[in-house]
C-alpha positions in Angstrom: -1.2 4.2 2.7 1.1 4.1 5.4 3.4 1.9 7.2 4.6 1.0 10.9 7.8 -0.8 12.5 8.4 -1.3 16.2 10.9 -3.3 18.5 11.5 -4.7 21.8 14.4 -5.9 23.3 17.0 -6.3 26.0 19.6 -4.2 24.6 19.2 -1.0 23.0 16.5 -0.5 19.8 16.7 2.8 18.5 19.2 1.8 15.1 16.3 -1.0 14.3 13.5 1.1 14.6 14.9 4.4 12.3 16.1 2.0 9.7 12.9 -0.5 9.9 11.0 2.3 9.7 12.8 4.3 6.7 11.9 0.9 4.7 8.6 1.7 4.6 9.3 4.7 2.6 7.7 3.8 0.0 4.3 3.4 1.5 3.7 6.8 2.4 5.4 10.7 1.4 3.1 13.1 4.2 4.8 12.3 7.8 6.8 10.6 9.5 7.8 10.0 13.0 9.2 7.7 15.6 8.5 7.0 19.7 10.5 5.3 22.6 10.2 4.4 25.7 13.3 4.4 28.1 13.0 3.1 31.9 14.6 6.0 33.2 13.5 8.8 30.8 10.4 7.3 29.3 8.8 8.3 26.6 10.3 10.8 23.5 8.1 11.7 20.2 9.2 12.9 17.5 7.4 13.8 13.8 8.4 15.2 10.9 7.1 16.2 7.6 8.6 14.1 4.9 6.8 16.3 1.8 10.0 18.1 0.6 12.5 14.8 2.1 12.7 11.4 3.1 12.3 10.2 6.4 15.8 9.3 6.7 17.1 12.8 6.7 14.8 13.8 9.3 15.5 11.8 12.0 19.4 10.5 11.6 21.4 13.9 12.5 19.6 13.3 16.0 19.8 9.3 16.5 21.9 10.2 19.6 19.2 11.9 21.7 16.9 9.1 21.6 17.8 5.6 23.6 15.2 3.0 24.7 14.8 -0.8 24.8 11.5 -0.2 22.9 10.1 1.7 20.0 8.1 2.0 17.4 8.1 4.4 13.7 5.7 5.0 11.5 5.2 6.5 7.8 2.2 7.7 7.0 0.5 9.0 3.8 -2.2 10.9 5.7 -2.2 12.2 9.3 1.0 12.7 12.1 2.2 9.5 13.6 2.5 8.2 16.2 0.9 10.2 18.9 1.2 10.2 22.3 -1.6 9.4 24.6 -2.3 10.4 28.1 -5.1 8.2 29.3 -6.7 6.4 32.5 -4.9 3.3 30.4 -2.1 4.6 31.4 0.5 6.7 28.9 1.1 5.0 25.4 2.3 5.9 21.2 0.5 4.9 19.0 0.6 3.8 15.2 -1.5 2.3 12.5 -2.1 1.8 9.3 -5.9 1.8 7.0 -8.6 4.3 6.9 -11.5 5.3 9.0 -14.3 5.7 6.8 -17.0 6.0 9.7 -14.7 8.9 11.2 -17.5 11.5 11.2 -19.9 9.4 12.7 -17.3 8.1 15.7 -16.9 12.0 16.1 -20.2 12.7 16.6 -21.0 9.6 19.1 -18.3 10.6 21.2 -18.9 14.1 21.7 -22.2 13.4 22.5 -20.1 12.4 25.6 -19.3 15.0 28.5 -15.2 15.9 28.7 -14.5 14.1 25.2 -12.9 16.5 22.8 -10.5 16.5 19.7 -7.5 18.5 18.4 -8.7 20.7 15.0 -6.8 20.1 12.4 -6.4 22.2 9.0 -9.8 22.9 8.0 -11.7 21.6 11.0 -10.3 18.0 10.7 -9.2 15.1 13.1 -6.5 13.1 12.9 -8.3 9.2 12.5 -5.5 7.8 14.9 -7.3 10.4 18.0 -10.9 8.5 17.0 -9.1 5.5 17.5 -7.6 6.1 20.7 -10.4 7.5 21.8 -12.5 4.1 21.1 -9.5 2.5 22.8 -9.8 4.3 25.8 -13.4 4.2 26.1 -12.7 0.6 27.9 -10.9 -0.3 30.8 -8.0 -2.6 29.2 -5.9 -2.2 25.6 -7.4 -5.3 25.0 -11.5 -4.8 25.7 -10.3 -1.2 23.6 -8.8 -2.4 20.5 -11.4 -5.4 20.6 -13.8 -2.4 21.0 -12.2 -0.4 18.2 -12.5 -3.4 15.6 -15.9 -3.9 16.0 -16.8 0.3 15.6 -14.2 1.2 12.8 -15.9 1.1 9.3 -13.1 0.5 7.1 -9.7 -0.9 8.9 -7.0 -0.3 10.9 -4.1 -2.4 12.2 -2.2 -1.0 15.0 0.8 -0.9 17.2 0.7 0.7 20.8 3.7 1.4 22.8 2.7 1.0 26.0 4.8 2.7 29.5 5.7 -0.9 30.8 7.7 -0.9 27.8 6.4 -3.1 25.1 4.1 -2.9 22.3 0.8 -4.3 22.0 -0.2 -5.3 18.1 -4.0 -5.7 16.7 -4.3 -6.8 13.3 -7.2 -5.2 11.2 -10.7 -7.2 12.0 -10.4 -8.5 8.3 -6.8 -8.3 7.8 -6.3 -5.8 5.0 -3.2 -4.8 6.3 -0.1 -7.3 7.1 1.5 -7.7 11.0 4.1 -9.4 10.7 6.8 -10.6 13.5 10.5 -11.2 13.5 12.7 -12.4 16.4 16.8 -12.0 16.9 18.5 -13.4 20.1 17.6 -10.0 22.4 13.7 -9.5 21.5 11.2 -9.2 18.7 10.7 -6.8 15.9 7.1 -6.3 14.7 6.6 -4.3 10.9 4.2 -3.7 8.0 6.9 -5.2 5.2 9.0 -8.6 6.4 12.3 -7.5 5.0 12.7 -4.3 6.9 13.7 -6.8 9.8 15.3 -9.0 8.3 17.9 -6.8 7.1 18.6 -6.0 10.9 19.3 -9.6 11.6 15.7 -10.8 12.5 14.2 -14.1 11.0 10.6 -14.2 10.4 8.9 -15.9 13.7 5.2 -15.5 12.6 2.5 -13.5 10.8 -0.7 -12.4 13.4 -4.0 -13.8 12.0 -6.8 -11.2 10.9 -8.0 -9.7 14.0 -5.4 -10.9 16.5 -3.9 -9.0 19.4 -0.7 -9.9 20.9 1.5 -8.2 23.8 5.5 -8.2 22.5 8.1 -8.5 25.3 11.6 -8.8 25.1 11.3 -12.5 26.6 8.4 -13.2 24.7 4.8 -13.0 23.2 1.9 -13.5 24.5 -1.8 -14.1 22.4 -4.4 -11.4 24.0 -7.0 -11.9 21.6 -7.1 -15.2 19.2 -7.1 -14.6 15.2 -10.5 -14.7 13.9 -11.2 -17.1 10.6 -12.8 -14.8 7.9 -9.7 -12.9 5.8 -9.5 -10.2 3.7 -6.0 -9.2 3.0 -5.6 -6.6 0.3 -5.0 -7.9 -3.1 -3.1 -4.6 -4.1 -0.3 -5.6 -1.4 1.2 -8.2 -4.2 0.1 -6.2 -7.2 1.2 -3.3 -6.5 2.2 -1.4 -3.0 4.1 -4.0 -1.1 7.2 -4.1 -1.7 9.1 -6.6 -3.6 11.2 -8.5 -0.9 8.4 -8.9 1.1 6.1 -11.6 1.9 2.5 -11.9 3.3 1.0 -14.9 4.2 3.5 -16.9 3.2 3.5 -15.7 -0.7 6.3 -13.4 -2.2 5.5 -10.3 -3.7 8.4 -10.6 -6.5 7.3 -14.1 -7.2 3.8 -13.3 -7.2 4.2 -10.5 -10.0 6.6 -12.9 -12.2 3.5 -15.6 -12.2 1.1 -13.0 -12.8 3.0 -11.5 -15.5 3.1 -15.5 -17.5 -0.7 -15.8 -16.8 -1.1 -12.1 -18.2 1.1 -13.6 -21.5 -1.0 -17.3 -21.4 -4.0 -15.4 -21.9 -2.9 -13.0 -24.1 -2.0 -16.1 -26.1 -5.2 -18.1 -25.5 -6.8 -15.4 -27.0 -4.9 -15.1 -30.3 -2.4 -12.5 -29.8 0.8 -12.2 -31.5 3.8 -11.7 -29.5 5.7 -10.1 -32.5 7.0 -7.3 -30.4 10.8 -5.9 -30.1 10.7 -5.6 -26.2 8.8 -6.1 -23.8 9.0 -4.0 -21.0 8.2 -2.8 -17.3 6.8 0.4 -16.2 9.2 1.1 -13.4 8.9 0.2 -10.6 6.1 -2.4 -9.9 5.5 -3.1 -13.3 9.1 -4.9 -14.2 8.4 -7.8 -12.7 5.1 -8.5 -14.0 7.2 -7.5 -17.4 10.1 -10.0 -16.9 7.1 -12.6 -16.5 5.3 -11.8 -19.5 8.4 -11.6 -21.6 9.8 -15.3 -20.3 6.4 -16.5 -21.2 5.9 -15.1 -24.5 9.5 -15.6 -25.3 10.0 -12.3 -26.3 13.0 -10.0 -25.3 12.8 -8.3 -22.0 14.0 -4.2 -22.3 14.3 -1.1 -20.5 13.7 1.9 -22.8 13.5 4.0 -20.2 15.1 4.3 -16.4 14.0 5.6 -13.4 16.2 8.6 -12.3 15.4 8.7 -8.8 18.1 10.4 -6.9 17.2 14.1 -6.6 13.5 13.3 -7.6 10.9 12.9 -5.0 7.7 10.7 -5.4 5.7 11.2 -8.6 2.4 11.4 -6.3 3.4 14.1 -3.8 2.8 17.1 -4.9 -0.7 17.5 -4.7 -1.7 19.6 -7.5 -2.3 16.6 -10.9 -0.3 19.0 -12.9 3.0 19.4 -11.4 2.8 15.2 -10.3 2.7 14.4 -14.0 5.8 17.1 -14.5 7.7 15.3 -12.0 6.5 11.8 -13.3 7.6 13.1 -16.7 11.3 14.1 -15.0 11.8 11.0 -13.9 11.8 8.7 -16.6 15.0 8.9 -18.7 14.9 7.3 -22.2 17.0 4.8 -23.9 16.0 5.6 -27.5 18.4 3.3 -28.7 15.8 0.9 -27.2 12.5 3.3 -28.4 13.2 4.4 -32.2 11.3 1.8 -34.9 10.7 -0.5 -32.0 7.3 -2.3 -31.2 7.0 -2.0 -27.5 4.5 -4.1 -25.1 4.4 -2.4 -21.3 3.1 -4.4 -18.4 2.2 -1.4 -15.9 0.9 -2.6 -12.1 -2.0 -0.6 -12.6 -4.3 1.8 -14.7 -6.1 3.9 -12.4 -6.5 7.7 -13.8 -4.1 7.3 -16.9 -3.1 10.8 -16.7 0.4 10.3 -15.7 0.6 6.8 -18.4 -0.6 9.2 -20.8 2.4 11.4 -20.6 4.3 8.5 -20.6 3.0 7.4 -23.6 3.2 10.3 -25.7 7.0 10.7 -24.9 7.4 7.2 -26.0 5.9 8.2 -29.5 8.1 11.4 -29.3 11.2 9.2 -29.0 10.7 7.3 -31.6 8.4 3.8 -31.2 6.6 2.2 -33.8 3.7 0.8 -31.8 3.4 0.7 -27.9 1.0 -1.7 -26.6 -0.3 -1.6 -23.1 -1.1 -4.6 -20.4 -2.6 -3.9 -17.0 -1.2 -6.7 -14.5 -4.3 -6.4 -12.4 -8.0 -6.3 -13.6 -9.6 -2.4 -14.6 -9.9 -0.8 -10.9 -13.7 -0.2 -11.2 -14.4 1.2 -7.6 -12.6 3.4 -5.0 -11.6 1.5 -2.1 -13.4 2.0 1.2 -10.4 -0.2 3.5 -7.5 1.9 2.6 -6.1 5.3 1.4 -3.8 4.0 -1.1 -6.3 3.5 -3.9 -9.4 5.8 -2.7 -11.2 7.6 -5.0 -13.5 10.6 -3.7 -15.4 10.3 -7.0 -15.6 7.4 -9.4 -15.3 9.5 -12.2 -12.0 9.7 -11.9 -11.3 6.5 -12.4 -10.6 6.0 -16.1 -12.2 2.4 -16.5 -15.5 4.1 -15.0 -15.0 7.6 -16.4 -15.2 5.8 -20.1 -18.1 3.8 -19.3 -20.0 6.6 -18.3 -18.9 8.4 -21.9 -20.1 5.4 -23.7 -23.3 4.6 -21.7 -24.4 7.5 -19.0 -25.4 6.2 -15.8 -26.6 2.7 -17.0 -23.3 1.8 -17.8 -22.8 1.1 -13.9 -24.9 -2.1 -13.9 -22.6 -3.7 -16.5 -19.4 -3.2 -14.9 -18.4 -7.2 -14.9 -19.3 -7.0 -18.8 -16.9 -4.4 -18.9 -14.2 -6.0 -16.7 -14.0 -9.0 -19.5 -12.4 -8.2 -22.4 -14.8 -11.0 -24.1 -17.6 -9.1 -24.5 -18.7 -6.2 -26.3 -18.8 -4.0 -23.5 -15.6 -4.8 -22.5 -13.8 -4.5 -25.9 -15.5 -1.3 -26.2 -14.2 0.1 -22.9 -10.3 -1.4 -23.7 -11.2 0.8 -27.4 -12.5 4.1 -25.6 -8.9 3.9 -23.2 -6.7 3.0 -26.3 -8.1 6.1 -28.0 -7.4 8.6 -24.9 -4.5 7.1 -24.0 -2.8 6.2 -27.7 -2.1 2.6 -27.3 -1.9 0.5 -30.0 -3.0 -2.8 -27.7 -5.0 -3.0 -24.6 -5.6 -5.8 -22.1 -6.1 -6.2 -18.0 -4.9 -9.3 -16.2 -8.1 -11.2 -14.7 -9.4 -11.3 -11.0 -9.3 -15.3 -11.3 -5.3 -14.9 -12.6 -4.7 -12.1 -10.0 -5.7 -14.7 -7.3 -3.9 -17.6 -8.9 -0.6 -15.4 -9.1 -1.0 -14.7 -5.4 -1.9 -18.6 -4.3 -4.1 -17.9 -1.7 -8.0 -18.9 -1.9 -10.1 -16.2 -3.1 -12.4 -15.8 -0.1 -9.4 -14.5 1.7 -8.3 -11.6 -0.5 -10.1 -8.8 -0.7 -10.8 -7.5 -4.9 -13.4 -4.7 -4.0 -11.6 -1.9 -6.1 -11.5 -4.6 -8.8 -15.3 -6.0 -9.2 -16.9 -4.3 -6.1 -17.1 -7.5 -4.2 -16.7 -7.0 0.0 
């Protein structure tokens, strides 16, 4: 994934944009960087890897060399942000956020071009944010660009451009995958990925740009470049999952959203006879506790923590990229409470089963500590495809995706054309494939929450969320 912030004001924006951005540290562990612009020095750059530290101690032992009365940052799970352009638009940074899944393709057309050429990367690569600004620059405005840019990108990508007449220019994805969202204080606008990294610098939310929109932010004001188109597809994952708990995306609460979803989860366990005999019920940290605390009010069980997140000293479990050493670390992390473990029968609510690799680790140091019986519930519906939108949940193979990796074991390749019997827990397929993962991944109990529940938790209609990694559906 990844995640952007940026700010422009009247008075000075650089302590906004390092802290606005260093709240999106949890979308992203590859780079990170920031850009201003200053009327009499213009523009400064900087990135840094974030791999073996957080963004913050990058960036705040210099704060003092940068000034300007805009800015943007940006974290990114994949490729160095921003960059800076040189182009007959004039100079610019740029940001964004989503994946480019055409990338090759884009490549190709515009080297077919004369003069058009890319930075290699590591192994031959390009960074997707060049492609972009490439597409951007092939027109003669931002706006005809990024309109251009929507309409080419397979895939998505929301951006933020910091432009040399000092402010930024903001383009929602085509479909909206990805969140823009504006605050305003009494000196400018903020504009961010996650709607409490400005508000803890004093902005209020002023308003959320529609899928596809394009707006140019001034310190005096906003104005509408492009209008918001009417279809929507705002990633489901975002409340589920990634987005972090403060925040809110068109208009619904993350934190609220997993406590309803967590009661639904617990109604239909109960509409579908079973017992809520358990000792504690209990979140997989992090995402998963508030789906927990919702399931446990609901079923009127006691909510528990058997095990803490030590986070300190310990980076994120995903970053290191060899499987082996991110399950070690994932393993690190959790400390038990076996006061909490020993002869108890323990229900989890994780966000998410998407390898079970590192859940199987968990699980088996559960048992080692001591638990009678641990039962597993998935707040969100068996992820049954990689998703093509963005690079949080993108598998290069479906296999190894656990949901699809056991239907394949139990039914070779002609198990693909059944994956909404498998999806439902109803059928025979499906309590087949909840068996096969019980087995592998030693859980007593296993249950996903519903597409249908996972939109009722969020509140919006279900043509506007996007559920492709769930049932395939664009």
């Amino acid at each position: 994934m990844g995640g952007y912030y940026g700010a422009v004001s009247s008075k000075d924006v650089v302590a906004d944009v390092f802290y606005g951005t260093d709240y999106h540290s949890h979308l992203g562990t590859r780079r990170g960087g920031m850009a201003f612009w200053d009327k009499e020095k213009g523009f400064k750059r900087d990135i840094h890897n974030i791999e073996n530290g957080p963004f913050r101690t990058k960036f705040e032992g210099a704060l003092d060399e940068y000034t300007g009365t805009a800015g943007l940052g940006c974290i990114s799970d994949t490729d160095a942000q921003p960059l800076l352009i040189f182009s007959k638009l004039g100079r610019y940074a740029i940001a964004y956020t989503g994946a480019v899944q055409n990338q090759d393709e884009l490549i190709e057309e515009a080297l077919s071009k004369p003069g058009t050429h890319f930075e290699a990367l590591k192994g031959g690569r390009v960074n997707s944010l060049e492609v972009i600004a490439t597409l951007i620059n092939s027109k003669p405005s931002f706006v005809e660009g990024l309109k251009f840019m929507q309409e080419k990108v397979k895939g998505s990508a929301s951006v933020l451009i910091l432009t040399e007449r000092g402010t930024i220019i903001a383009s929602r994805d085509k479909y909206g995958r990805t969140p823009i969202v504006i605050g305003r204080d009494d000196y400018g606008f903020s504009v961010s990925f996650e709607s409490f990294a400005f508000q803890k610098m004093g902005y209020e939310t002023y308003r959320e740009l529609g899928p596809g929109e394009i707006v140019e932010i001034k310190s005096d004001g906003i104005k509408t470049l492009k209008e918001a188109g009417k279809e929507m597809k705002i990633c489901g994952f975002l409340w589920t999952y990634y987005g972090y708990a403060n925040s809110t995306y068109e208009g619904r609460n993350v934190e609220l959203m997993r406590n309803r979803n967590g009661k639904l989860l617990a109604q239909f366990d109960e509409k579908n006879g079973k017992k809520f005999d358990y000792d504690y019920v209990c979140g997989v940290p992090d995402s998963g506790i508030a789906h927990a605390i919702g399931y446990a009010n609901q079923s009127g069980n006691e909510y528990g923590r058997p095990f803490i997140k030590y986070t300190p000293t310990w980076p994120r479990s995903f970053m290191p990229t060899n499987q082996k050493e991110r399950n070690h670390v994932a393993s690190m992390k959790l400390v038990p409470v076996p006061e909490l473990i020993r002869g108890n029968k323990l229900l989890f609510v994780d966000d998410s089963i998407v390898r079970g690799t590192q859940l199987k680790s968990t699980v088996e140091h559960v048992y080692e500590w001591g638990a009678r019986e641990v039962h597993m519930r998935s707040a969100c519906p068996p992820i049954m495809y990689g998703c093509p939108y963005l690079t949080f949940s993108r598998q290069h193979d479906s296999m190894e995706l656990i949901a699809r990796r056991k239907i394949y074991e139990l039914e070779g390749d002609e198990g693909s054309n059944y994956i909404e019997e498998y999806s439902d827990g109803s059928t025979e397929r499906g309590k087949k494939l909840r068996e096969a993962i019980c087995s592998e991944l030693n859980f007593d109990s296993l249950e996903y929450q519903t597409v249908e529940n996972t939109i009722k938790a969020i509140g919006l209609d279900r043509c506007k969320v996007c559920t492709y990694c769930w049932d395939g559906k664009k």
